[in-house]
Each structure stands twice: as C-alpha cells, then as structure tokens.
Backbone as CSV, one residue per row, in Angstrom:
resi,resn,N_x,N_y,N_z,CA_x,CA_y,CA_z,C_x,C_y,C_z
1,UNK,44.376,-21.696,22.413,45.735,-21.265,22.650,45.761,-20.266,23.798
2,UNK,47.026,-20.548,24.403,46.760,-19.009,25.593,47.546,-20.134,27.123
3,UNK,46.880,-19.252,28.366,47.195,-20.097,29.429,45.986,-19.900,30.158
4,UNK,45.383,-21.145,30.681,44.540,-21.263,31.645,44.931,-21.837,33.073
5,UNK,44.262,-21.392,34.103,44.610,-21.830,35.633,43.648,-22.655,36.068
6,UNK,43.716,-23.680,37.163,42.693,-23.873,37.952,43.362,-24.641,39.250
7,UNK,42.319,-23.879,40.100,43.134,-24.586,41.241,42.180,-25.797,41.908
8,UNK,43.174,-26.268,42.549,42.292,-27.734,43.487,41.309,-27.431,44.121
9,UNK,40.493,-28.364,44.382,39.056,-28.422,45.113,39.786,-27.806,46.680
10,UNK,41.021,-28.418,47.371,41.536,-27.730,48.800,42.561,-27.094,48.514
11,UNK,42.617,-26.247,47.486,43.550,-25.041,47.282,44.749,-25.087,47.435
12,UNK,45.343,-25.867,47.295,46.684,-26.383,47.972,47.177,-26.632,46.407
13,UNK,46.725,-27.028,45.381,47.136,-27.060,43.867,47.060,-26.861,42.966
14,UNK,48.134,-25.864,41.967,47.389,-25.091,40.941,47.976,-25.436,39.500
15,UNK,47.279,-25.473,38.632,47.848,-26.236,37.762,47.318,-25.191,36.452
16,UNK,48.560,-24.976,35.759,48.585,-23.930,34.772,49.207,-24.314,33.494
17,UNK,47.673,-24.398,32.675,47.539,-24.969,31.230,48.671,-23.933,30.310
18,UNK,49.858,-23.925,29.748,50.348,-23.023,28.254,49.953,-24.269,26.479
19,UNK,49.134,-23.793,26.507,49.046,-24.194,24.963,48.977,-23.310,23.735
20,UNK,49.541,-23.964,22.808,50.896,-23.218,21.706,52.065,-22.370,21.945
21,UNK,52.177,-21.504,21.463,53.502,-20.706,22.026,53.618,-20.164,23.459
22,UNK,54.980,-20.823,23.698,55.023,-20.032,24.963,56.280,-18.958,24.741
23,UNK,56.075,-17.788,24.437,56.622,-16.636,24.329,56.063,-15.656,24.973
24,UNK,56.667,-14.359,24.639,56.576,-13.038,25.455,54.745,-12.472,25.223
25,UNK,54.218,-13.524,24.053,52.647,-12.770,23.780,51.985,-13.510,25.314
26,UNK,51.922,-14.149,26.035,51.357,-14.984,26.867,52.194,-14.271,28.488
27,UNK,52.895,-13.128,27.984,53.743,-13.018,29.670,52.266,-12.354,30.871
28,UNK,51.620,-11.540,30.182,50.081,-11.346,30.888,49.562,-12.245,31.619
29,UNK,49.194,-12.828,30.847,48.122,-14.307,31.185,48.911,-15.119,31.864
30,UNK,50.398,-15.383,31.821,50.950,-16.152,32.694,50.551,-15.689,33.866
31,UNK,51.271,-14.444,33.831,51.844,-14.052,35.359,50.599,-13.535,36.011
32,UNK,49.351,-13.458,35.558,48.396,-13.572,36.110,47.831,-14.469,36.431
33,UNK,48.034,-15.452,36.072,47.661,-17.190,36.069,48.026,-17.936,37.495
34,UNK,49.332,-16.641,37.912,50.017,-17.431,39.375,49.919,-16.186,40.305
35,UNK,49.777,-15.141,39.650,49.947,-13.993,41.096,48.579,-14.152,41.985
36,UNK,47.412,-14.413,41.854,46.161,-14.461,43.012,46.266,-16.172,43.297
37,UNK,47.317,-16.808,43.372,47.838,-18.310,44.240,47.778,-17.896,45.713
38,UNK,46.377,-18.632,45.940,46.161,-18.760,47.688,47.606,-19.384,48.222
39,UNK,47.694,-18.315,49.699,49.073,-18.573,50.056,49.092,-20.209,50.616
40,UNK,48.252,-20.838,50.772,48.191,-22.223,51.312,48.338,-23.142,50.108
41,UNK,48.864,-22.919,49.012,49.222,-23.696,48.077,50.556,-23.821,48.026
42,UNK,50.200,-25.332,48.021,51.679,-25.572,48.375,52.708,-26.559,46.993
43,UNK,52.131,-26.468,45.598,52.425,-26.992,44.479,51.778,-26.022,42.838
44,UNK,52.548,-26.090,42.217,52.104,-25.442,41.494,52.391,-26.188,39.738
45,UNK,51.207,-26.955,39.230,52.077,-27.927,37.876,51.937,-27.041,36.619
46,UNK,52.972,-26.621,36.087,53.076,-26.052,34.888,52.585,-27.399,33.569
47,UNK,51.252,-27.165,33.364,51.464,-28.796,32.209,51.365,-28.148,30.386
48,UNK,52.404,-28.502,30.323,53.111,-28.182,29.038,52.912,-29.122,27.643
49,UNK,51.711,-30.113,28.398,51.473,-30.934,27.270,51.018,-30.561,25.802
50,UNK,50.162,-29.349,25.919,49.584,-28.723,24.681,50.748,-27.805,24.190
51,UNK,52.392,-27.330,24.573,52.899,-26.083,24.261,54.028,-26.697,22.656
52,UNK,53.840,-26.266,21.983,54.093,-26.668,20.748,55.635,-25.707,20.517
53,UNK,55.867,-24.926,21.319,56.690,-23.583,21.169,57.568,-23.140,22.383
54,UNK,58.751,-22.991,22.398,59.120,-22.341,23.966,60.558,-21.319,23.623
55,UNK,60.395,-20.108,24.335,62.048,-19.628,23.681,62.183,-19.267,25.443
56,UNK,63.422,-17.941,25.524,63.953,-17.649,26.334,63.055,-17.178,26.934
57,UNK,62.103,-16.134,26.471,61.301,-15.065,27.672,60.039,-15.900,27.991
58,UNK,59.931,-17.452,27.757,59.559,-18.341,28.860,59.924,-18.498,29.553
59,UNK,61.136,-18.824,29.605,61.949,-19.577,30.483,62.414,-18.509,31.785
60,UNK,62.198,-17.474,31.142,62.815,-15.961,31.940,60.999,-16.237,32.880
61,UNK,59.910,-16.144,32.108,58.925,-16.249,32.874,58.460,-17.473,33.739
62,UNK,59.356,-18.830,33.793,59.352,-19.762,35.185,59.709,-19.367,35.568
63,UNK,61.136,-18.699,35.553,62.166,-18.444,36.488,61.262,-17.140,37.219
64,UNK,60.475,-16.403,36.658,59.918,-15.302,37.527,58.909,-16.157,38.269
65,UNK,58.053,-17.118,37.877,57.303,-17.921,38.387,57.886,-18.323,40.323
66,UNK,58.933,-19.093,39.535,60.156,-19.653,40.763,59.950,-18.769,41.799
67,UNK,60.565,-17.591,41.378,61.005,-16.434,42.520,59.635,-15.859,43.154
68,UNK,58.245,-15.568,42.356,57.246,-15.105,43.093,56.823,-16.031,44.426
69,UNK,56.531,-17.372,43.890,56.308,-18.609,44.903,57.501,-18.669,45.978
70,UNK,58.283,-18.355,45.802,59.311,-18.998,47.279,59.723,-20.417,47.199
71,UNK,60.627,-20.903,47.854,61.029,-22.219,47.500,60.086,-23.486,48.504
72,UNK,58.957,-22.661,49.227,58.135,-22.905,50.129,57.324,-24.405,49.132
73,UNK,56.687,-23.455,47.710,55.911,-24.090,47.195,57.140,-24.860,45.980
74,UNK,56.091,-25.982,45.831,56.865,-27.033,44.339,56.332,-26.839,43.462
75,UNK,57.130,-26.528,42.102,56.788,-26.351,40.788,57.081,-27.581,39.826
76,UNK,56.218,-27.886,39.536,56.375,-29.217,38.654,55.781,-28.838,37.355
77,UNK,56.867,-29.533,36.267,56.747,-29.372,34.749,56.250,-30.783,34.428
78,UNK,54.887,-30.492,33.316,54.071,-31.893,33.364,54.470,-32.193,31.932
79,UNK,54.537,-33.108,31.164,54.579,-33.551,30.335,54.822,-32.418,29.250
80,UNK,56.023,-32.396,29.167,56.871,-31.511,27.847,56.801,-31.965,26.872
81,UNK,56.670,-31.728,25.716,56.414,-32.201,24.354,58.056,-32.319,24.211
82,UNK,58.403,-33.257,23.324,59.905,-33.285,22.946,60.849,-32.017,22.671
83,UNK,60.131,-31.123,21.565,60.742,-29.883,21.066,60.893,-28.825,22.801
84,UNK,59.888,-28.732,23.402,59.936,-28.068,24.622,60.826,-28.982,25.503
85,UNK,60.926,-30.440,25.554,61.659,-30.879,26.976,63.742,-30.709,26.168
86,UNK,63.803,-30.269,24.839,64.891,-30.086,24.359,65.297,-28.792,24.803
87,UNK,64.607,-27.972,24.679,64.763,-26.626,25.565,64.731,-26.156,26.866
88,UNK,64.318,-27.177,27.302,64.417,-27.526,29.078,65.779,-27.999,29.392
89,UNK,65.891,-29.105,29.012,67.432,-29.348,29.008,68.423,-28.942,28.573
90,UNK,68.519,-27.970,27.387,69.399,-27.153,26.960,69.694,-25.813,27.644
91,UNK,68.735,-25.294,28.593,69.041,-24.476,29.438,69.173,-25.128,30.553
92,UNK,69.144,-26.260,30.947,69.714,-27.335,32.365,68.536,-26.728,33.193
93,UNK,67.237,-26.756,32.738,65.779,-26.182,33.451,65.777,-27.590,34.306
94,UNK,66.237,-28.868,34.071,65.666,-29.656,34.766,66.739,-29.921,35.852
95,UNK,67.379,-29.097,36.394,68.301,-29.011,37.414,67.466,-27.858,38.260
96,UNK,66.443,-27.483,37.925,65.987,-25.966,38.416,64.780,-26.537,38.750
97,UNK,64.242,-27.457,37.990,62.550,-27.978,38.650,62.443,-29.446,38.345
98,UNK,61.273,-29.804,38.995,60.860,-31.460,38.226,60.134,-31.036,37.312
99,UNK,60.611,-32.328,36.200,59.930,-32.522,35.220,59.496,-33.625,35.233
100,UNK,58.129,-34.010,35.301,57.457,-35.337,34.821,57.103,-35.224,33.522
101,UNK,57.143,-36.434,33.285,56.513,-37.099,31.455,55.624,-37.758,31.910
C-alpha cells in the first residue's frame, strides 16, 4: 500500500503507482513522488489500478499535481477501478485529464 514512482529509461515518463487509499495519509509520498520530475518529462501516468479508495484531498492532490507540472507536461489517469472512475466523474475529473481504462 502507499505510492511508488518510476521513471522511464529516457526520462521523459513518470509513472506513479497509488495503491489502497488514496487520502490525505499518502499526501507525503505523493507529492514527493512528482516534485524531483526531471524537467524533460514530458508525461506523467497516475495508474490507479491498485487504488481501492479515493475522497476529496486526492483529488485536491491531482489538482496540486496539475498545477506543479504546468500544462507543458500530460497527466494521464491509468486504469481506475470502478468505485475510483465514479469519483472521477462525479467531480467531472475527466474533463480535467485523460483517463484510460
């Protein structure tokens, strides 16, 4: 449980594991997960496949995600579990980023 990072072999893509809750216990590990993002990255996939859990001060923490990156880089939401892609769309998150399934 928690969030893990890893970026691409040419740094250009970073892809940031949340599995189980994504609430305010994980705002650390997020926002550390994206603040040392080499500036030559130019994508960033949130994959949400393992997140079993999502409330507001997630959603408050993409949206901080959003704003650190610039609209330079793309944020893509990877495979939302149903209960999480209901909360994506109930805050109209998928007007705000892509979401792939």
């Amino acid at each position: 449980m928690g969030v893990t990072a890893q970026q691409s072999d040419n740094g250009q893509e970073v892809t940031v594991c949340v599995a189980g809750r994504f609430d305010y216990r994980v705002y650390d590990s997020f926002k550390a997960s994206y603040s040392s993002i080499a500036e030559d990255s130019t994508q960033i996939n949130v994959d949400l496949s393992e997140t079993d859990y999502m409330d507001s001060s997630a959603l408050g923490m993409l949206l901080m995600l959003r704003e650190h990156v610039g609209r330079a880089v793309t944020i893509l939401l990877l495979n939302p579990t149903p209960d999480v892609m209901k909360v994506l769309a109930i805050a109209n998150f998928d007007k705000l980023f892509a979401i792939k399934k």
